[in-house]
C-alpha positions as CSV (number, residue, x, y, z in Angstrom):
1,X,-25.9,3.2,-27.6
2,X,-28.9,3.3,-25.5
3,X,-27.8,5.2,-22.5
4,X,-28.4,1.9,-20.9
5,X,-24.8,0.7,-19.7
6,X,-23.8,0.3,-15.6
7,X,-27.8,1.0,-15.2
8,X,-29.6,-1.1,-12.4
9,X,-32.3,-3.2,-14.9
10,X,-34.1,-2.9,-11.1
11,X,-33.7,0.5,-9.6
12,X,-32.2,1.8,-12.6
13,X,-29.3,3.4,-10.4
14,X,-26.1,3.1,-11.2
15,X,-24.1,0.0,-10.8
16,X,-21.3,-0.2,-8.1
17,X,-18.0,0.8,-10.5
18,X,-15.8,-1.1,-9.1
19,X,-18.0,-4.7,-9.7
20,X,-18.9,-3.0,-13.5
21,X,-14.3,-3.0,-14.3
22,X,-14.8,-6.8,-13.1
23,X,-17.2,-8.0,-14.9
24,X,-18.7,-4.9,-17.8
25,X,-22.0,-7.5,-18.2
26,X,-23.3,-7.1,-14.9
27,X,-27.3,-6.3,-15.0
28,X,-27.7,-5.6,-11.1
29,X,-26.8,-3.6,-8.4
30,X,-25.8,-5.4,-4.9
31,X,-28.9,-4.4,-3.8
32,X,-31.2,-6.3,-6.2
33,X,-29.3,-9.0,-6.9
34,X,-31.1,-12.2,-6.0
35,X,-30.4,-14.8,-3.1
36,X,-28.5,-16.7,-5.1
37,X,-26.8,-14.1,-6.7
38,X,-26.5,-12.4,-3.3
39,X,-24.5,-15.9,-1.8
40,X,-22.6,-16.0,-5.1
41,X,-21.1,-12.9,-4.6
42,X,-20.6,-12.8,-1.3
43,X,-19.0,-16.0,-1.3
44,X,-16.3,-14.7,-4.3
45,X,-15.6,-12.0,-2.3
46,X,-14.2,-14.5,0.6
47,X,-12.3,-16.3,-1.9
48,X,-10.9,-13.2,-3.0
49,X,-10.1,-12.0,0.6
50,X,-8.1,-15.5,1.2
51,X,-6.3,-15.4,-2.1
52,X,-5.6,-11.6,-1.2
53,X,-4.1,-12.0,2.2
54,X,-1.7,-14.8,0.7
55,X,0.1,-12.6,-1.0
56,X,0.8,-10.6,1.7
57,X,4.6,-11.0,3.0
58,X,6.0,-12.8,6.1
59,X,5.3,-9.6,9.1
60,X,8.8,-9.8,10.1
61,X,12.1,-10.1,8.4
62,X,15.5,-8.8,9.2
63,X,19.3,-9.2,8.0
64,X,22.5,-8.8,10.6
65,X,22.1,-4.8,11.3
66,X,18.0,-4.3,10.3
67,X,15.0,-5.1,11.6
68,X,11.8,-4.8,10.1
69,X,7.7,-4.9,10.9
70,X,4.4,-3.8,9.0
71,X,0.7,-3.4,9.5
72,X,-1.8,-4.1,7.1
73,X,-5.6,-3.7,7.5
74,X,-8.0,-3.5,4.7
75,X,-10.9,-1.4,4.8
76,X,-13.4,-4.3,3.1
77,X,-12.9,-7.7,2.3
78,X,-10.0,-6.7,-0.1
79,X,-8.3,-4.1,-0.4
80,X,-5.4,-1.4,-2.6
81,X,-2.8,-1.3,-0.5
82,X,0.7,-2.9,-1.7
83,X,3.1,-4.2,0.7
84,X,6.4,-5.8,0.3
85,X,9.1,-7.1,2.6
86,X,11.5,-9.8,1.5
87,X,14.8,-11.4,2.0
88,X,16.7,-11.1,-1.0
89,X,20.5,-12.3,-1.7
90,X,20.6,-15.4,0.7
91,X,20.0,-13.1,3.7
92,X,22.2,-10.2,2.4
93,X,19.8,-7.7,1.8
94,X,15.9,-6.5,2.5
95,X,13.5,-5.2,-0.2
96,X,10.5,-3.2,1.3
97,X,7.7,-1.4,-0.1
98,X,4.0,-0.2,0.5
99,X,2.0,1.3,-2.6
100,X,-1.7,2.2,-2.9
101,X,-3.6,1.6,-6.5
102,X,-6.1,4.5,-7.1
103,X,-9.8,3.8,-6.3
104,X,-11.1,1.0,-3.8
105,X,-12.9,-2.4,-3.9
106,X,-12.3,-5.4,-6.2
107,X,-11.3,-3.3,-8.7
108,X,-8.2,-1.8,-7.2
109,X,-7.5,-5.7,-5.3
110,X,-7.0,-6.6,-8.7
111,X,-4.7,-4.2,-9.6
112,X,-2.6,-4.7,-6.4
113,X,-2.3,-7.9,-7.4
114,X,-1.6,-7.4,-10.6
115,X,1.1,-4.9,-9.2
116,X,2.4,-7.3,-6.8
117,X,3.5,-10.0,-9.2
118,X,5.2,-7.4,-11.3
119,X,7.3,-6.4,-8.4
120,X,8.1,-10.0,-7.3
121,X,9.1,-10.9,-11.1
122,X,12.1,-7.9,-10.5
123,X,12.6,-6.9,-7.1
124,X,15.1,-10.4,-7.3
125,X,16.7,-9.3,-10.4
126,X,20.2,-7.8,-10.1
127,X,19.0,-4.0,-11.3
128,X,19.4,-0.5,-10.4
129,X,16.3,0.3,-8.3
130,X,15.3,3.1,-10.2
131,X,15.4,0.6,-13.3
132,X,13.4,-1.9,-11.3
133,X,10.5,1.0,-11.0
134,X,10.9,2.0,-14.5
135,X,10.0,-1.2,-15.9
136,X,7.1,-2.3,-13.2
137,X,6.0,1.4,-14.0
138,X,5.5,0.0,-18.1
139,X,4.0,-2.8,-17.3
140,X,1.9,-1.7,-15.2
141,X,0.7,1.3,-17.5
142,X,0.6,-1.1,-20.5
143,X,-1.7,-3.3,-18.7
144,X,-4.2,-1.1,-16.8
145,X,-6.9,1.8,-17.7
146,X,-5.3,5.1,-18.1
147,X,-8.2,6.0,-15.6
148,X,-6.1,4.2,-12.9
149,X,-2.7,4.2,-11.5
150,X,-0.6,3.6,-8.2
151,X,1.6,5.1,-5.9
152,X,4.6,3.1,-5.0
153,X,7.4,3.7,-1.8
154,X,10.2,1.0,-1.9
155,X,13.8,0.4,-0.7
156,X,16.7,-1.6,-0.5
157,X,19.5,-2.6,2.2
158,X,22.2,-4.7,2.4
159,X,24.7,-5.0,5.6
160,X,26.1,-1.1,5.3
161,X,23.9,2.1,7.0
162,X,22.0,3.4,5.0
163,X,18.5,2.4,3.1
164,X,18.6,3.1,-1.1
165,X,15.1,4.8,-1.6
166,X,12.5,5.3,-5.1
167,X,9.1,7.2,-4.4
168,X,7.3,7.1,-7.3
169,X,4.5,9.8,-6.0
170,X,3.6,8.3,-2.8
171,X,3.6,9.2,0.8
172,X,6.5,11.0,2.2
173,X,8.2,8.2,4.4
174,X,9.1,9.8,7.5
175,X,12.9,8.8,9.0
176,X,12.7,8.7,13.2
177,X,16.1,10.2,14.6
178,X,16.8,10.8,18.1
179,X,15.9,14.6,17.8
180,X,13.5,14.9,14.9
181,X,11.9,13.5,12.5
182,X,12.5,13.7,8.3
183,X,10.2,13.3,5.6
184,X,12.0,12.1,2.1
185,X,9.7,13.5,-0.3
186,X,8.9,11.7,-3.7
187,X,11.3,12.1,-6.7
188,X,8.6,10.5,-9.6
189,X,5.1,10.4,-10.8
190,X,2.5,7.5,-9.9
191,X,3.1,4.2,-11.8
192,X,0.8,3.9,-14.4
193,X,0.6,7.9,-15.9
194,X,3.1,7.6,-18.5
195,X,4.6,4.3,-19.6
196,X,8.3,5.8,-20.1
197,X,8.4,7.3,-16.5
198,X,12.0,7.8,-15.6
199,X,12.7,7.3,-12.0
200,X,15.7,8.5,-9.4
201,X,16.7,6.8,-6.2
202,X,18.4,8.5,-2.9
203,X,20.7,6.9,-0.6
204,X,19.3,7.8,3.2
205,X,22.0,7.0,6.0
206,X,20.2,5.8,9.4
207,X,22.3,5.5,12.8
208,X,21.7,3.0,15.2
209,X,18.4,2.8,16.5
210,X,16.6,5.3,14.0
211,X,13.2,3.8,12.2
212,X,12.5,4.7,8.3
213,X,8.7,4.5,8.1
214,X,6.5,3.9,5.0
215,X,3.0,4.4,5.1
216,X,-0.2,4.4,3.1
217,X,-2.4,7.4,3.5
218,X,-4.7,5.3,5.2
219,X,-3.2,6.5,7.9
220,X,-3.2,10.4,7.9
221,X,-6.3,10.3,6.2
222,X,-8.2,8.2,8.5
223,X,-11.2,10.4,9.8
224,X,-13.3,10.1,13.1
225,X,-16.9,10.6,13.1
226,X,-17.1,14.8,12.9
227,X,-15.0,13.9,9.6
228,X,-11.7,15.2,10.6
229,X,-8.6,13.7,9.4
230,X,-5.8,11.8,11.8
231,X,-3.1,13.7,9.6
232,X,0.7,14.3,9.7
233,X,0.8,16.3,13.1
234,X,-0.5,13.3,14.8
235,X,1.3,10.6,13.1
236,X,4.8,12.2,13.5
237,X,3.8,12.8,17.1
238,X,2.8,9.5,17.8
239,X,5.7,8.4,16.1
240,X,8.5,10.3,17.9
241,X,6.2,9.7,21.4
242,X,7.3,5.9,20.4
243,X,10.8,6.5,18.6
244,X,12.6,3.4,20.9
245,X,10.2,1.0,20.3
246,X,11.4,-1.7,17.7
247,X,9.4,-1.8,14.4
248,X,6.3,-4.0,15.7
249,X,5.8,-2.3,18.3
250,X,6.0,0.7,16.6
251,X,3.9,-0.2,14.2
252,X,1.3,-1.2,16.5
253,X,1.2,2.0,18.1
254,X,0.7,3.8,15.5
255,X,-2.4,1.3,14.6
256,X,-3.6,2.4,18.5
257,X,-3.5,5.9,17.9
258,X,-5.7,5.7,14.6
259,X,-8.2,3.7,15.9
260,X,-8.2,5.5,19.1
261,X,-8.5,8.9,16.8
262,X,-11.4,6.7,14.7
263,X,-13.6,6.4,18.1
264,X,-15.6,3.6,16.4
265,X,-16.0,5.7,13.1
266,X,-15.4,2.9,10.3
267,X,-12.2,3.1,8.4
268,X,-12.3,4.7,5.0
269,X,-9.6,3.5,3.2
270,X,-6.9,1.0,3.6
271,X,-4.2,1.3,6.2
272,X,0.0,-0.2,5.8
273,X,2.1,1.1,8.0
274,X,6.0,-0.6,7.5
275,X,8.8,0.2,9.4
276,X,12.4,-0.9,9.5
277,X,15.1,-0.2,12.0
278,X,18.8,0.1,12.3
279,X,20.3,-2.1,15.3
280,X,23.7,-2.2,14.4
């Protein structure tokens, strides 16, 4: 009622948003926070950091015909990025995924967490993938501030050719064939707008040695120090450049070609990069 809320009792600045959705009763900015307070905080941040990169998946997995990599580097000590790569079915079949909750910070670690366990409670279930989205998209919206939502890329395989595919408003993965390269646009809106969100999935064959790629826009967005942007020009390039490297590999030149692009700038946002290959 007094104006007086997310004000700095110190410099009387604003607070940092992203510590005010964690905890609505801080009094300080990070700046005037006392030594103590200072440790405190730094020290839940590390926690944080651990507990987030547990929940990260195993970097490789693969089933007889696929292959699969990813590259995960958060911008701070935690991060918004959402990747997913797991053996499902007693080795029968992959799910994969990379998402990115809206805003940065603690605030949008704990909703990728939050988003995380949704998706583990029903990637294993046997549903339709679009029905697998649907219901994470409820959840999701039920549970979190209409101020905040995420974008979510995920997929499923089993032992046949092609890779069954739900883009609920994120990046355009990009498929690598031998003589171009495809981008599978989204078919739904960001999890988290509207709780009763229908969603639509797309079967996408790959031959032999072509590479679906999921990404967060980390990585077109990245900027180098005159505040230009990496972009889609640059990661397709670099991509078909490297179109016979397997999916680390791959991965990891990708990774190279941003931070060489970067030139030392620091990153702005978090960066996943997932990619998973025919063989077979």
């Amino acid at each position: 009622n007094a104006g007086a809320y997310g004000i700095c009792e110190s410099c009387h600045d604003p607070i940092e948003a992203d510590r005010l959705l964690a905890d609505p009763l801080v009094r300080f900015c990070v700046d005037h926070l006392s030594d103590r307070e200072r440790r405190a905080h730094e020290d839940d941040m590390v926690l944080a950091a651990a507990i987030q990169n547990r929940l990260l998946p195993a970097r490789t997995a693969s089933i007889p015909g696929w292959e699969a990599d990813y590259a995960y580097r958060a911008a701070g000590p935690v991060g918004g990025d959402y990747c997913e790569l797991a053996t499902l079915d007693d080795g029968r079949s992959l799910f994969l995924a990379v998402g990115d909750v809206s805003g940065k910070g603690v605030a949008a670690s704990l909703l990728m967490t939050h988003l995380n366990a949704i998706l583990r409670s029903l990637f294993s279930l046997p549903l339709p993938l679009p029905e697998i989205v649907s219901r994470a998209n409820r959840v999701f919206c039920e549970a979190t501030l209409s101020s905040h939502y995420a974008t979510l890329a995920c997929g499923r395989m089993g032992r046949g050719t092609s890779v069954e595919l739900c883009n609920a408003g994120h990046c355009s993965p990009l498929l690598v064939r031998e003589s171009r390269i495809d981008r599978l646009e989204p078919s739904g809106l960001p999890l988290g707008l509207f709780c009763q969100s229908e969603y639509t999935a797309e079967q996408v064959s790959l031959s032999p040695g072509e590479t679906l790629v999921l990404y967060s826009d980390g990585v077109t967005e990245a900027q180098n120090a005159d505040g230009d942007e990496y972009g889609m020009e640059r990661l397709t390039g670099t991509l078909a450049l490297n179109r016979h490297l397997g999916p680390a590999k791959l991965s990891q030149a990708v990774l190279d070609g941003v931070s060489a692009f970067r030139a030392g700038a620091p990153p702005s946002d978090d960066l996943t990069l997932l990619a998973i290959r025919r063989v077979a």
